[in-house]
C-alpha positions as CSV (number, residue, x, y, z in Angstrom):
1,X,113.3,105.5,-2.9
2,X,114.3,102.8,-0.7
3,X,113.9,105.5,2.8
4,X,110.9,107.7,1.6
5,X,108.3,105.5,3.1
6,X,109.8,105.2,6.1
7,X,110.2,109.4,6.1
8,X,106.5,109.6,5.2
9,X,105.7,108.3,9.0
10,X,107.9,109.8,10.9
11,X,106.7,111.9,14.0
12,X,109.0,113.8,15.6
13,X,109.5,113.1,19.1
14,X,108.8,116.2,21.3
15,X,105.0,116.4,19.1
16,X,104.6,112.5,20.5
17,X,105.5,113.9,24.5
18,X,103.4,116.5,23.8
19,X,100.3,114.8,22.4
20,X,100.8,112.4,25.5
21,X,101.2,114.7,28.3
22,X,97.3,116.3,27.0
23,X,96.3,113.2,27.9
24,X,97.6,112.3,30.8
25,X,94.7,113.3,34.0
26,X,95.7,116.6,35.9
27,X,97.9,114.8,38.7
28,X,96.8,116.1,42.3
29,X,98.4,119.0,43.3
30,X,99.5,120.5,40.3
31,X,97.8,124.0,39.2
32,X,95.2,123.8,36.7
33,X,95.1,126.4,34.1
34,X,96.4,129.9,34.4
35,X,93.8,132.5,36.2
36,X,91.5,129.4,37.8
37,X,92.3,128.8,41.4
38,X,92.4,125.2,42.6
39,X,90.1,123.9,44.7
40,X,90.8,122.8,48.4
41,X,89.5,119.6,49.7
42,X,89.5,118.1,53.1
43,X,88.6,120.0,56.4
44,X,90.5,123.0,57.4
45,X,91.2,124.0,61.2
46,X,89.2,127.9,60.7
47,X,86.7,126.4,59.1
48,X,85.9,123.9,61.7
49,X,86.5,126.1,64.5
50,X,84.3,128.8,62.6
51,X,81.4,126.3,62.8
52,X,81.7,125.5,66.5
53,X,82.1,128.9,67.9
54,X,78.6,129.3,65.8
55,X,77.4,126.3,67.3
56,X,78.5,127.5,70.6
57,X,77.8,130.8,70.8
58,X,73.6,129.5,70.6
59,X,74.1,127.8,73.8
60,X,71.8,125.7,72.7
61,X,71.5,122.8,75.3
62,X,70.3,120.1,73.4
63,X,73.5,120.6,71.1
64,X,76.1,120.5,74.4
65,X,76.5,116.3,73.9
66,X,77.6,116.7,70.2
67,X,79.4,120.1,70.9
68,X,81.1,118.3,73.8
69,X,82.3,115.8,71.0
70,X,83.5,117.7,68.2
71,X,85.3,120.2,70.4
72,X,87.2,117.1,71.4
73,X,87.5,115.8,68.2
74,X,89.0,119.2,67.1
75,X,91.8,118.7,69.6
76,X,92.7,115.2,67.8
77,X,92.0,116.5,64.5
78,X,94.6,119.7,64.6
79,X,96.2,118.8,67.9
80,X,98.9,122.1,67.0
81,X,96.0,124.7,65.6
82,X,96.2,127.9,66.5
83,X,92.4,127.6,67.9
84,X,93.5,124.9,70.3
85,X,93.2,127.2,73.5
86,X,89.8,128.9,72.6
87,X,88.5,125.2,71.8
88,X,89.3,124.2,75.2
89,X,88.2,127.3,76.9
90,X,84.7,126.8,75.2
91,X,84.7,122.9,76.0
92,X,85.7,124.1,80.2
93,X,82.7,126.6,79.2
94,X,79.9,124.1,77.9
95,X,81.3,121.8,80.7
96,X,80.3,124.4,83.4
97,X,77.1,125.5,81.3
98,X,76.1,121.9,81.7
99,X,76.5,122.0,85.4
100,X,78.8,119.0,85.1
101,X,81.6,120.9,87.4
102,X,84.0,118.5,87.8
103,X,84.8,117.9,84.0
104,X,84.4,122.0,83.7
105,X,87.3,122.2,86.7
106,X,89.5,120.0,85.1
107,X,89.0,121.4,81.6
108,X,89.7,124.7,82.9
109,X,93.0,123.5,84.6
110,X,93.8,121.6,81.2
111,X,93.7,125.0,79.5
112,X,96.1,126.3,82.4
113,X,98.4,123.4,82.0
114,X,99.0,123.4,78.2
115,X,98.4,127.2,77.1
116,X,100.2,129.5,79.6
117,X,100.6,132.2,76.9
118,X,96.0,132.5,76.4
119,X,95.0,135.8,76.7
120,X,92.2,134.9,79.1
121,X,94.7,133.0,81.6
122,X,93.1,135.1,84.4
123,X,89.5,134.4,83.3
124,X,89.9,130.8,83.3
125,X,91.4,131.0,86.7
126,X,88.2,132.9,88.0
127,X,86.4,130.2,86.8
128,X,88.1,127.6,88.7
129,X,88.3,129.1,91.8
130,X,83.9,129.9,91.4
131,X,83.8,126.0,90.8
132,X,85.9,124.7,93.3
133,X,83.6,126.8,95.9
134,X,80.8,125.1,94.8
135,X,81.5,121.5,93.8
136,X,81.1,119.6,97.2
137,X,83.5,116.4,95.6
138,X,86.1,119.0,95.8
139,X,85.7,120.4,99.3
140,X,88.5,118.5,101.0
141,X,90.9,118.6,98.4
142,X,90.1,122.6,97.3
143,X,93.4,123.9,98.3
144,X,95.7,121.4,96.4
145,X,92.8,122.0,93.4
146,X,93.0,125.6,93.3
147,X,97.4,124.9,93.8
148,X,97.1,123.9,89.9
149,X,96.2,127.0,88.5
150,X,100.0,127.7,88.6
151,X,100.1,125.2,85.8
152,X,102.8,122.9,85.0
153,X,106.6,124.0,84.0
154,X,106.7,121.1,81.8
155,X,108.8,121.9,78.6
156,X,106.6,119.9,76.1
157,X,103.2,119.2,74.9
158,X,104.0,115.3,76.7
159,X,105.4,116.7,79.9
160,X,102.3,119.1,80.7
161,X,99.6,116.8,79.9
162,X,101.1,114.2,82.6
163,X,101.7,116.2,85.1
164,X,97.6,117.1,85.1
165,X,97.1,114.0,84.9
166,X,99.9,112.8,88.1
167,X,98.5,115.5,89.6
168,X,94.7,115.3,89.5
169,X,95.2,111.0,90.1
170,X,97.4,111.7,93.3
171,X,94.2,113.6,94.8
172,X,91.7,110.8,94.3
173,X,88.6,112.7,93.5
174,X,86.5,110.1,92.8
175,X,83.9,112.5,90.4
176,X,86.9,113.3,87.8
177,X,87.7,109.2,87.1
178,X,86.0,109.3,83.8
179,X,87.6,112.3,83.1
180,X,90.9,111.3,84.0
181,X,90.3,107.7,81.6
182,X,89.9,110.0,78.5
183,X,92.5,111.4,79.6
184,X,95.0,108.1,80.1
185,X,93.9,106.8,77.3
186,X,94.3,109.9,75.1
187,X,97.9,109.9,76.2
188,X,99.0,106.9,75.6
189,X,97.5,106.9,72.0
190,X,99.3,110.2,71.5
191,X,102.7,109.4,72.7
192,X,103.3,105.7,72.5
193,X,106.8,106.1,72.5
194,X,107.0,108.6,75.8
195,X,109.5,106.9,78.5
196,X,106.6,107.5,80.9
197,X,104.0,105.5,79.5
198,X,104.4,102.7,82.1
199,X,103.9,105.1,84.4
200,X,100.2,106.2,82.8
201,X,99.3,102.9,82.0
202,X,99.4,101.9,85.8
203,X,97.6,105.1,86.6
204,X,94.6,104.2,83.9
205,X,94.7,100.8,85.9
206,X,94.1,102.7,89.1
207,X,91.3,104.4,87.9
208,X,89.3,101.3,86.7
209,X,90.4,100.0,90.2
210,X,88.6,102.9,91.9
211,X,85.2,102.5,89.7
212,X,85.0,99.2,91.1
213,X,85.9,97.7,87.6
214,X,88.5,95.1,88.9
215,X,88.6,92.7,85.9
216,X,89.4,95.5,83.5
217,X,92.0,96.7,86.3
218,X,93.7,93.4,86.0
219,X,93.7,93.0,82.2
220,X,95.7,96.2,81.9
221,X,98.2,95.9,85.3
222,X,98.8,91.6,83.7
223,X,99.2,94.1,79.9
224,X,101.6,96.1,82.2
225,X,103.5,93.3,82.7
226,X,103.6,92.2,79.2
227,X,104.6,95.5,77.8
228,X,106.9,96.8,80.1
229,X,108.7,93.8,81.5
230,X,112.1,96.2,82.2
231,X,109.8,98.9,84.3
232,X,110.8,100.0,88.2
233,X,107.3,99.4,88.9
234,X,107.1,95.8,87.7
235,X,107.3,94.2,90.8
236,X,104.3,96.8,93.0
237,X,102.7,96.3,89.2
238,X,102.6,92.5,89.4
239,X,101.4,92.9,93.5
240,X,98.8,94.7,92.7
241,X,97.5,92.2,90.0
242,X,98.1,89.4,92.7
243,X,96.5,91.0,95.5
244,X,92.8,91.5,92.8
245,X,93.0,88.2,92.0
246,X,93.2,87.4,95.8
247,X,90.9,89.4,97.2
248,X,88.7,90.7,94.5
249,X,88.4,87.8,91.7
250,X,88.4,84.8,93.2
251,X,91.5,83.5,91.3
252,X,93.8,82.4,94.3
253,X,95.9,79.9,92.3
254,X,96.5,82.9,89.7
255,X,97.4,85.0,92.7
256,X,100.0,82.8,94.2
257,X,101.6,82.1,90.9
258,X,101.8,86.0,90.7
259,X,103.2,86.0,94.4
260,X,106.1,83.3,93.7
261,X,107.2,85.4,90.5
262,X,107.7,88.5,92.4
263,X,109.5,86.6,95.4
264,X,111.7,84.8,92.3
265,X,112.2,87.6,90.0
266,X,112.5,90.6,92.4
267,X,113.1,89.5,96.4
268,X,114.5,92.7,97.0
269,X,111.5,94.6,95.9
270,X,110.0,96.3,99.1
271,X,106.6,94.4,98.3
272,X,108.1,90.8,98.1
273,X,107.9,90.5,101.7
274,X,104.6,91.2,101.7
275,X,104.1,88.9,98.5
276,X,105.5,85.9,100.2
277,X,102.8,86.5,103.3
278,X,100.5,86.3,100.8
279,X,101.3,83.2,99.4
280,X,101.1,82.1,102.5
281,X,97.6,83.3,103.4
282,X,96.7,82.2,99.9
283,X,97.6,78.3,100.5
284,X,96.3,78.5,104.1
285,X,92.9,79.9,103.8
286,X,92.1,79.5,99.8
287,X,94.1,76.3,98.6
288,X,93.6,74.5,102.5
289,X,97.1,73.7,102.1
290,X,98.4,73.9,106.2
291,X,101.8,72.1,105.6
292,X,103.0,74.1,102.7
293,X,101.7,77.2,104.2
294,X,103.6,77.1,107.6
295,X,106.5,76.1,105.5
296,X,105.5,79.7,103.6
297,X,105.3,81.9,106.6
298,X,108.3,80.1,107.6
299,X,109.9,81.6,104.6
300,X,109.0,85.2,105.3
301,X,110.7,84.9,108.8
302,X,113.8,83.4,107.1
303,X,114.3,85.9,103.7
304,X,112.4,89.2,105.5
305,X,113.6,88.7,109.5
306,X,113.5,93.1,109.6
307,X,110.0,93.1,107.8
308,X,107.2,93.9,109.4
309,X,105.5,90.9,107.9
310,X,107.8,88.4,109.7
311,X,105.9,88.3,113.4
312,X,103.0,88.1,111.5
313,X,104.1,85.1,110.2
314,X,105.0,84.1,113.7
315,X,101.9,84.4,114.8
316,X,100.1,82.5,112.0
317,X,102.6,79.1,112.5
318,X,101.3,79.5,115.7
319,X,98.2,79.2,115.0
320,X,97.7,76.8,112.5
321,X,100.0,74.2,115.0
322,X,97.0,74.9,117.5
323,X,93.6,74.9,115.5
324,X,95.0,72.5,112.6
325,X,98.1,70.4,114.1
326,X,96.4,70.6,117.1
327,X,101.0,70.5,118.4
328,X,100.7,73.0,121.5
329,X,104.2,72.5,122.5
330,X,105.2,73.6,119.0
331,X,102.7,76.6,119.0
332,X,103.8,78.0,123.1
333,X,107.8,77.8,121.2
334,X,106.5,79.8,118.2
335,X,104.7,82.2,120.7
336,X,108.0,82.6,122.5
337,X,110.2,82.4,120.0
338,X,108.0,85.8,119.0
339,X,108.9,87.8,122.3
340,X,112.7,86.4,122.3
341,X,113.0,87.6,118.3
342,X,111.1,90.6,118.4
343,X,110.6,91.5,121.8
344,X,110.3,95.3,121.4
345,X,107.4,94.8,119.0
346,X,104.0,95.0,120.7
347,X,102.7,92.1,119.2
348,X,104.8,90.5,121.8
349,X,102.0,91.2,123.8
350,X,99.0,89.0,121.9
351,X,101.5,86.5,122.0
352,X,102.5,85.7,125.1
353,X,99.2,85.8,125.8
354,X,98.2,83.0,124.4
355,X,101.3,81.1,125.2
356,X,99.9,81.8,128.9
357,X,96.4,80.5,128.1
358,X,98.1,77.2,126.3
359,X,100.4,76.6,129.4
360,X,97.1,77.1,132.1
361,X,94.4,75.4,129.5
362,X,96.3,72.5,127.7
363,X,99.2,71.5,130.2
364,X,98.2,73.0,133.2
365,X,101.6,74.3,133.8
366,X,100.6,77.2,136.0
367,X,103.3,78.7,136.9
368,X,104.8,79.4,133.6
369,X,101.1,81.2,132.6
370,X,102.0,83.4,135.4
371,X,105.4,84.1,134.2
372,X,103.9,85.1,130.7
373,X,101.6,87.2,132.4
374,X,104.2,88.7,134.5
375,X,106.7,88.9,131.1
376,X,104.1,91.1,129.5
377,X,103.6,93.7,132.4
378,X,107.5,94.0,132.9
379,X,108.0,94.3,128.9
380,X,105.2,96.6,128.5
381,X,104.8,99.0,131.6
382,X,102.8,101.5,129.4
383,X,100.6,98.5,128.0
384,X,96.8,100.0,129.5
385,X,96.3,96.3,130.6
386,X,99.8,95.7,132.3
387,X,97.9,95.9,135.9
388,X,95.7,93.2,134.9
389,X,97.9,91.2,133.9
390,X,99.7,90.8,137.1
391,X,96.6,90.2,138.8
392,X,96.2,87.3,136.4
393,X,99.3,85.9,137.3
394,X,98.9,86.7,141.0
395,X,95.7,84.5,141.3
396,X,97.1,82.1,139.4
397,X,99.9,81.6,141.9
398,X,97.5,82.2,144.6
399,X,94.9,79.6,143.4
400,X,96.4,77.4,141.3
401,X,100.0,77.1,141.9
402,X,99.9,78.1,146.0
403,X,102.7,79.4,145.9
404,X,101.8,83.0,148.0
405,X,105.0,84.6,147.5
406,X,104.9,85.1,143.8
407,X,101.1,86.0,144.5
408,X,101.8,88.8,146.7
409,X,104.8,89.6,145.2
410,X,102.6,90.4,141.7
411,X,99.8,92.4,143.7
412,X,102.5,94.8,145.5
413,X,103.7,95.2,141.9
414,X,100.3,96.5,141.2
415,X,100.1,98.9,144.0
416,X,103.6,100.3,143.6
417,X,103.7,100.9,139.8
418,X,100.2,101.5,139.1
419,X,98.8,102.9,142.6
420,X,95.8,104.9,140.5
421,X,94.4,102.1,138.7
422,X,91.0,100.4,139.0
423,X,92.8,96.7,139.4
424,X,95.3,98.4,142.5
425,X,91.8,98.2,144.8
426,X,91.3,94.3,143.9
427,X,95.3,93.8,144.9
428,X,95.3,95.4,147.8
429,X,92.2,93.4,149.1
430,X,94.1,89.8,147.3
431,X,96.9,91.0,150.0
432,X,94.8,91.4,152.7
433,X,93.1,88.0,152.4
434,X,96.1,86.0,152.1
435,X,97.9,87.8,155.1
436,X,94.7,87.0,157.3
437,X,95.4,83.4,155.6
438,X,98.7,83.6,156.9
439,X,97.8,84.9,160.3
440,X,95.1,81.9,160.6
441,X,97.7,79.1,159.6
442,X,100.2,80.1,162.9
């Protein structure tokens, strides 16, 4: 008697599961009942492609702007649908309908690059080349253009979509830029990971850079910098940045902090001769800073002798120790010191030209302006103004320093190396005078 009430409420277990499991909701994805087919929800790739080609085959052009968009949007949508190629043939296709031929060629050329197995390979090629013939933006670059139909032999979806995109940037057509942005930027979204993004990202900088939008140009070579500190290309990355805010932005204490990193973190970087120039320039010109810029250019000559940058720097001592320091003893040294260092470089030339004028002008030291002159036509034989530079030193021995000799000895110069030139008339009459000078005096 003790159990039976307890017996009288007992529920088996298996009728409790049961009774639960009606009413628990249908969980998603789990068939309904038997003979009723489950609904789909969410968009599905044929059905949105059915749609466009509707939409497209009306060719109706006050739809091409939102076409334009949601063939685009298909591509991000189902980036591996089977409809992929006939959605970017019809995008290359509205493109062209729209008269907009640049985005049409390059859509076109996308479709070569990243679908070599479409049936209509040939067609889109056609289309190109009728494009190409037409589009003036692409008349000197058509060849290297129509060289891209061959597409890419990239082996993924990654590797074809940056060679295009190399490709089309190296031939700096300026009307595919905004093309070429979506196309950066679409990229980099899409393969974040890709060993080549530092690459992209300085190309996307580039572009900005060419549509005149320097600021944004900067933000993203100085984001560059912050996200790929380990890149081969930090150091022309970095340059680059320095050089805008130089030049462009009006930042030149940014720029020369940019300069000394490069010429800290990578001197053997073939720009960090340039970048220490720079700095240079930057203190001289920008910052008024004389002392610490001929200390600078000093630099260059010291860590970058081989550069090309180093007479440059020369020639910049030189002249600040004349306008500024006002020293020109210490500027007629750096002059020569220029022709002794680097006397096969024709700069020699400008150089010893001036250390001439400083010698005749400031010291009147005559003689050793003619021997600069004469330095310069003996260096240079080829130099077009050689000749005149003898006849320079010739009258200044003549006139200045009277020492006849040396004069006629730089005039028969003339007349035996350059017999044909306009100046070989004035030496021959400068001899003449001073030998009826000579006859006179006995």
């Amino acid at each position: 008697m003790k159990n039976s009430r307890s017996r009288k409420w007992f529920v088996p277990a298996k009728v409790i599961i049961l009774a639960g499991l009606l009413l628990l909701p249908e969980a998603p994805g789990l068939p309904g009942a038997v003979g009723v087919p489950e609904p789909q929800s969410g968009m599905q790739d044929d059905r949105v492609f059915d749609w466009l080609k509707n939409v497209y085959d009306q060719h109706e052009k006050k739809n091409y702007a939102l076409l334009i968009e949601e063939l685009e949007s298909f591509h991000q949508t189902f980036p591996f649908s089977k409809y992929a190629p006939r959605v970017q043939a019809m995008l290359a296709e509205v493109y062209s309908e729209k008269r907009e031929r640049p985005e049409a060629i390059a859509s076109y050329l996308k479709l070569l690059f990243l679908y070599p197995d479409f049936e209509d390979l040939q067609v889109a090629k056609d289309r190109v080349r009728a494009l190409v013939a037409k589009e003036k933006s692409f008349k000197k670059n058509a060849d290297a253009v129509l060289a891209l139909m061959n597409g890419s032999d990239g082996q993924s979806d990654a590797d074809r979509r940056f060679a295009l995109v190399e490709a089309l940037y190296a031939l700096n057509i300026r009307s595919l830029n905004d093309w070429l942005l979506r196309e950066t930027r679409s990229w980099l979204t899409r393969f974040p990971d890709d060993d080549r993004g530092d690459k992209m990202l300085a190309m996307q900088a580039g572009m900005y850079l060419r549509a005149g939008r320097e600021h944004t140009a900067a933000a993203l070579l100085f984001k560059f910098e912050s996200v790929f500190p380990l890149s081969p290309q930090l150091a022309d990355v970095r340059f680059r940045r320095g050089k805008l805010l130089y030049k462009k932005l009006g930042k030149p204490e940014d720029a020369a902090e940019v300069f000394k990193m490069i010429v800290s973190e990578q001197p053997r970087s073939p720009v960090a001769p340039r970048a220490l120039f720079l700095l240079a320039e930057v203190e001289e010109r920008k910052l008024k800073q004389p002392d610490a810029a001929m200390v600078t250019y000093r630099n260059v000559v010291k860590q970058y002798p081989d550069s090309p940058f180093a007479v440059d720097a020369l020639l910049q001592i030189a002249k600040i120790q004349t306008d500024n320091k006002k020293d020109y003893a210490g500027a007629i040294a750096t002059y020569l010191e220029v022709a002794e260092s680097y006397s096969d470089d024709e700069r020699t030339i400008p150089a010893l030209e001036k250390a001439a004028y400083l010698y005749e002008r400031r010291f009147k030291d005559y003689v050793n302006a003619a021997l600069q002159y004469v330095r310069i036509a003996e260096a240079f034989p080829t130099y077009k103004k050689a000749p005149d530079m003898l006849v320079k030193a010739g009258r200044l021995y003549e006139n200045k320093a009277d020492d006849l000799e040396s004069a006629l000895g730089c005039y028969d110069l003339v007349l035996k190396n350059y017999p044909e030139h306009k100046k070989a008339r004035e030496a021959a009459g400068r001899i003449e005078k001073i030998q009826k000078k000579r006859e006179k005096g006995r």
